[in-house]
NUGUSE-151740 format. One record per residue (C-alpha): residue in one letter; x negated, y, z; residue number from 0. Coordinates in Angstrom, 3 decimals. Example, Ala and Ser with C-alpha at 12.3 -4.5 7.8 and 13.67 -1.06 7.14 Angstrom:
<vexlums>
+---------+----------+----------+----------+-------+
| koldren |        x |        y |        z | domar |
+---------+----------+----------+----------+-------+
|       A |  -12.300 |   -4.500 |    7.800 |     0 |
|       S |  -13.670 |   -1.060 |    7.140 |     1 |
+---------+----------+----------+----------+-------+
</vexlums>
This chain:
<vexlums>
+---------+----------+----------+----------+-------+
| koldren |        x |        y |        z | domar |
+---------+----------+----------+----------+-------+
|       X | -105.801 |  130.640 |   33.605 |     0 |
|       X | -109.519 |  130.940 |   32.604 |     1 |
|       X | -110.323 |  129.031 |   29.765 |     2 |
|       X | -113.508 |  127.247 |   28.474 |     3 |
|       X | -116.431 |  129.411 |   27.077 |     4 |
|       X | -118.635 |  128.133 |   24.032 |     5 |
|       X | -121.545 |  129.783 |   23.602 |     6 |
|       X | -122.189 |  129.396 |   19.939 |     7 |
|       X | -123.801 |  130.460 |   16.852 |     8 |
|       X | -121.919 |  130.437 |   13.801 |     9 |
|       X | -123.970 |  128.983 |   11.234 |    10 |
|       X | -125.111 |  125.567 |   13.294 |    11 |
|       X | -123.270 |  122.753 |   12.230 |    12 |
|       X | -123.330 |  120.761 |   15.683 |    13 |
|       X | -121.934 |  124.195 |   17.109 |    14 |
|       X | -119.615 |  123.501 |   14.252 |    15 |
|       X | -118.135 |  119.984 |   14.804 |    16 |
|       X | -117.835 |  121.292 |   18.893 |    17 |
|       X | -115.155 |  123.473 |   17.827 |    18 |
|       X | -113.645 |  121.465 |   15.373 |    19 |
|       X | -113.463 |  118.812 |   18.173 |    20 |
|       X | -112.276 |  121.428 |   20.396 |    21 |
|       X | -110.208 |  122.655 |   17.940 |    22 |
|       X | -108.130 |  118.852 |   16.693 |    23 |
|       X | -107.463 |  118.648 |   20.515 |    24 |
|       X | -105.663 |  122.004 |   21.001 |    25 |
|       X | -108.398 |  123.184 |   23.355 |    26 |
|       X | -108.382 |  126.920 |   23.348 |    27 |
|       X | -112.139 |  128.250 |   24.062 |    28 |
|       X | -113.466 |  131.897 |   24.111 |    29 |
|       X | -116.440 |  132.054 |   21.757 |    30 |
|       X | -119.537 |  133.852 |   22.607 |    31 |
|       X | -122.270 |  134.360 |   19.927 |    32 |
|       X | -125.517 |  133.072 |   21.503 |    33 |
|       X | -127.942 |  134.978 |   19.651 |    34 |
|       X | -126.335 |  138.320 |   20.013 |    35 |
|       X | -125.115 |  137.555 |   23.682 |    36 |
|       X | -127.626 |  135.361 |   25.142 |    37 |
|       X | -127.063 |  133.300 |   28.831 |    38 |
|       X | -128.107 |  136.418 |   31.034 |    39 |
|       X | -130.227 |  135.596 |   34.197 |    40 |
|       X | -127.607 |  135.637 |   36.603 |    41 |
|       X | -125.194 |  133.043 |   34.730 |    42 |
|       X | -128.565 |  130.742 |   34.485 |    43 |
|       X | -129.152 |  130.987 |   37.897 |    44 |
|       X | -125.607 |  129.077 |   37.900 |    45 |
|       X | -125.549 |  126.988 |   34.864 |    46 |
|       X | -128.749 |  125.217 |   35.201 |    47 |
|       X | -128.097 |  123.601 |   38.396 |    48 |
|       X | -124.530 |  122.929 |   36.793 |    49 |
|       X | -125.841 |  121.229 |   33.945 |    50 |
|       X | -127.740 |  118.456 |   35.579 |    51 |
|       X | -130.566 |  119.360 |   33.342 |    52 |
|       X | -133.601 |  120.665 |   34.102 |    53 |
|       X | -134.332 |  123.867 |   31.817 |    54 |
|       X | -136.755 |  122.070 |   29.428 |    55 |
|       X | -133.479 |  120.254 |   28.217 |    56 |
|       X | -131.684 |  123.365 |   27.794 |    57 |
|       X | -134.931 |  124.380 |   24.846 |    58 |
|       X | -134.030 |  124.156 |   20.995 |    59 |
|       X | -137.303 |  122.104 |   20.228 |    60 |
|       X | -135.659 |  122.425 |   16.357 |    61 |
|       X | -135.555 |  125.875 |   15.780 |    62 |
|       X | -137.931 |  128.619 |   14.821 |    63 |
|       X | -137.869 |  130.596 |   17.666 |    64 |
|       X | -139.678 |  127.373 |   19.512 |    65 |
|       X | -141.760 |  126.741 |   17.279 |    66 |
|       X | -142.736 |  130.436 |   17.110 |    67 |
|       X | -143.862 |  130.415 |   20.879 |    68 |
|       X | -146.081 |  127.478 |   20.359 |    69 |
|       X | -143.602 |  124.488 |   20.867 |    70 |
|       X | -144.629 |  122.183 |   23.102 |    71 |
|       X | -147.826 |  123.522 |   24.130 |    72 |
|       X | -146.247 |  126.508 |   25.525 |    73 |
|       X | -143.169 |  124.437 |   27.168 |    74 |
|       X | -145.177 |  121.428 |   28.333 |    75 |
|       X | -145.667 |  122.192 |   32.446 |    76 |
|       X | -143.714 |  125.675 |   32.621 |    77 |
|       X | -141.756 |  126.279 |   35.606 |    78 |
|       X | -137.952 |  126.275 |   35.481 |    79 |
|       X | -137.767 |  129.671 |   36.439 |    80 |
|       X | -140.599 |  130.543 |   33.223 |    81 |
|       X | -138.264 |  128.492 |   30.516 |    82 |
|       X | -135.225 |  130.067 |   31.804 |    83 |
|       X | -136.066 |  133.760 |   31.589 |    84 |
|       X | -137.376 |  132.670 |   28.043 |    85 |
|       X | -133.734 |  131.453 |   27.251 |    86 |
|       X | -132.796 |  134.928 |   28.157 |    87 |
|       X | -134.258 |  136.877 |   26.051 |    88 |
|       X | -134.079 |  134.823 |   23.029 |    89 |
|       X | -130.552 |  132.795 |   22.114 |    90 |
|       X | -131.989 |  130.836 |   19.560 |    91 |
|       X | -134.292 |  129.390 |   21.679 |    92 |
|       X | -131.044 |  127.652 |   23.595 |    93 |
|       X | -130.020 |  124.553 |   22.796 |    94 |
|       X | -126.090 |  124.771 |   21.735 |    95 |
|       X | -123.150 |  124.742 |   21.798 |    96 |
|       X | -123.310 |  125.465 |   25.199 |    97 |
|       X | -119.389 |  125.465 |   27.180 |    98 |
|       X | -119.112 |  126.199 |   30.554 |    99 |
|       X | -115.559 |  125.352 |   32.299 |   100 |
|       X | -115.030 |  126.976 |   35.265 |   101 |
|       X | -110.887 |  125.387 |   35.510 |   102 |
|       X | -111.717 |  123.151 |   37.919 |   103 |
|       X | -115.398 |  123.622 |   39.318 |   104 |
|       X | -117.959 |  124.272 |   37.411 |   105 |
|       X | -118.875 |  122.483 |   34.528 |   106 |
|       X | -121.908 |  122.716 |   31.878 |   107 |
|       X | -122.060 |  120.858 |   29.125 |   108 |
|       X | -125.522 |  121.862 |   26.558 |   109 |
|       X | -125.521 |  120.385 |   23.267 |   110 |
|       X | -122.264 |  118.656 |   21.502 |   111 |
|       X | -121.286 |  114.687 |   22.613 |   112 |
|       X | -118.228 |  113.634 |   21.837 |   113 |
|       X | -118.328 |  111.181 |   24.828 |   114 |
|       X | -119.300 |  113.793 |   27.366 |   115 |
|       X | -116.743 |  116.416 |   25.714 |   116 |
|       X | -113.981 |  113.609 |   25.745 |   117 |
|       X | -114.924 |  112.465 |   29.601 |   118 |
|       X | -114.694 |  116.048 |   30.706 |   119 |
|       X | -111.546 |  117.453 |   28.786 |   120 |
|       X | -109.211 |  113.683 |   27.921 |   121 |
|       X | -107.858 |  111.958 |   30.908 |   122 |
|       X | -107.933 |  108.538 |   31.134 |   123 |
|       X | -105.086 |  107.074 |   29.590 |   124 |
|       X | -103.041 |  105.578 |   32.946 |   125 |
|       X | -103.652 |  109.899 |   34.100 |   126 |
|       X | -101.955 |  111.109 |   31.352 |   127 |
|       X |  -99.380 |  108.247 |   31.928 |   128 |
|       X |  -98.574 |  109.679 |   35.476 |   129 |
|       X |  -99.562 |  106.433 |   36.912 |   130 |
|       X | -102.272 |  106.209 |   39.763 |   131 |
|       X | -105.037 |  104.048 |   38.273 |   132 |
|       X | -104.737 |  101.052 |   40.346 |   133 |
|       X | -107.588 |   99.299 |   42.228 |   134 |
|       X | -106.529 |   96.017 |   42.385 |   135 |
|       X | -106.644 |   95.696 |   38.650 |   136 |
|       X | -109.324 |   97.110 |   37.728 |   137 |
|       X | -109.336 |   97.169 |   33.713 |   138 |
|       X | -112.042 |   95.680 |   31.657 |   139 |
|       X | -115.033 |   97.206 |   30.619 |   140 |
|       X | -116.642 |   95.728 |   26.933 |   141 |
|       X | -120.666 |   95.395 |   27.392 |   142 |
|       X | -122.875 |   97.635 |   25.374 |   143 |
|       X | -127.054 |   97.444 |   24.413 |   144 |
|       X | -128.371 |   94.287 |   24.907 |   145 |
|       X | -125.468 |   92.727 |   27.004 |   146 |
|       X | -122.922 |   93.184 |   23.633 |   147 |
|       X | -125.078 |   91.430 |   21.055 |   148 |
|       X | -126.725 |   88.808 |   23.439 |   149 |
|       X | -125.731 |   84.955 |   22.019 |   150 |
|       X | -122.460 |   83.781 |   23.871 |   151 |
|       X | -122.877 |   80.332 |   25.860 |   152 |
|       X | -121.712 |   77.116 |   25.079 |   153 |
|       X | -118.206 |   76.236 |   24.914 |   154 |
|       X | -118.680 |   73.766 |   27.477 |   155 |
|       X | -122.285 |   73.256 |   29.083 |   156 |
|       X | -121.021 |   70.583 |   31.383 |   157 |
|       X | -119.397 |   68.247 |   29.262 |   158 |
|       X | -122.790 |   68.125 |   27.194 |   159 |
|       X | -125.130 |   67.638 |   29.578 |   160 |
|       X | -122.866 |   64.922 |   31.293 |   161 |
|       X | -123.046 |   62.656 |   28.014 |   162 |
|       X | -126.434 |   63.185 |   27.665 |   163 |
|       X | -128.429 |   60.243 |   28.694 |   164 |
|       X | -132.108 |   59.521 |   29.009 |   165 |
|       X | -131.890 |   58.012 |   25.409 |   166 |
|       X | -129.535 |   60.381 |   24.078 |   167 |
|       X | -130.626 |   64.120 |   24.911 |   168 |
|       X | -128.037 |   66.656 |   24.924 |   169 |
|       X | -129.230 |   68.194 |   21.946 |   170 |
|       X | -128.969 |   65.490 |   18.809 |   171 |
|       X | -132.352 |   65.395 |   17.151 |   172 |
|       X | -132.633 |   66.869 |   13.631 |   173 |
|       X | -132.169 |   64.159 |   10.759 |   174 |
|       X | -135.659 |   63.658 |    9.125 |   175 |
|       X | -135.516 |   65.740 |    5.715 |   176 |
|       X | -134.390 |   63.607 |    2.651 |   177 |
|       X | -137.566 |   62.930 |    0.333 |   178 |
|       X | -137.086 |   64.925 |   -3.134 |   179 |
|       X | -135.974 |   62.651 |   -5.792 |   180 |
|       X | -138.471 |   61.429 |   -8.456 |   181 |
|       X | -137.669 |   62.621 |  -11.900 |   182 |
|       X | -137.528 |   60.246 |  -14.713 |   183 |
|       X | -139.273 |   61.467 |  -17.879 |   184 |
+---------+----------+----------+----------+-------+
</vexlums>
């Protein structure tokens, strides 16, 4: 079986908690130095459209080589097909790790997430189980952003509004503040 390759460069620490991560998980990868074996034109052809990305996402905007060409000025409004053949010729200029899976389709993952690595390589639990996830029960998903940290409602709305009168709102008015006590010489 083919496995996994990471195109990497040795002394980048993100490249260097991608195979760590690969690594803890007994994922076997063939490693392919980016700078001395840059993504040749033909595999880009292929990987871009992979990826998801468009090729400005594939760009290093930290490293030299970027900064070299003129950064953003240069990048800002070039063609797909311009940034790519740049990524050619220079693998600095690449954004890494970069893996490429070919097991099961094609897959191209640029950069290092440990969400996207774990969706693409762990199963969901109830797969690795050997049960069929079930669509009647579907599990529960906890909210994140906004949703997670938004103020949770009343324990019971109804019952406070329905003993709420026109002379007693729902919500008690605040006590009037105590007047400070007068000191005694």
């Amino acid at each position: 079986m083919k496995r996994p390759l990471l195109l990497s460069y040795a002394a980048c620490g993100t490249c260097k908690k991608a195979r760590k991560w690969l690594s803890e998980r007994g994922i076997e990868v063939d490693v392919r130095a980016i700078v001395d074996d840059p993504p040749r034109p033909s595999e880009l052809d292929a990987w871009l459209p992979a990826s998801g990305l468009p090729a400005s996402k594939w760009l290093n905007t930290s490293g030299a080589s970027y900064r070299e060409l003129g950064g953003k000025a240069t990048f800002d409004g070039a063609s797909d097909e311009r940034i790519a053949a740049m990524l050619a010729g220079d693998g600095k200029l690449v954004k890494r790790p970069v893996l490429v899976d070919e097991v099961a389709g094609l897959v191209v993952l640029v950069g290092f997430s440990e969400a996207a690595y774990s969706a693409h390589f762990e199963p969901p639990a109830t797969l690795r189980s050997g049960k069929a996830p079930s669509a009647a029960s579907p599990k529960p998903v906890a909210p994140s952003g906004a949703a997670a940290t938004a103020k949770k409602p009343a324990k019971n709305p109804a019952k406070k509004a329905a003993s709420a009168t026109p002379e007693s709102p729902a919500t008690p008015a605040k006590k009037p503040a105590k007047k400070p006590a007068k000191r005694v010489p």
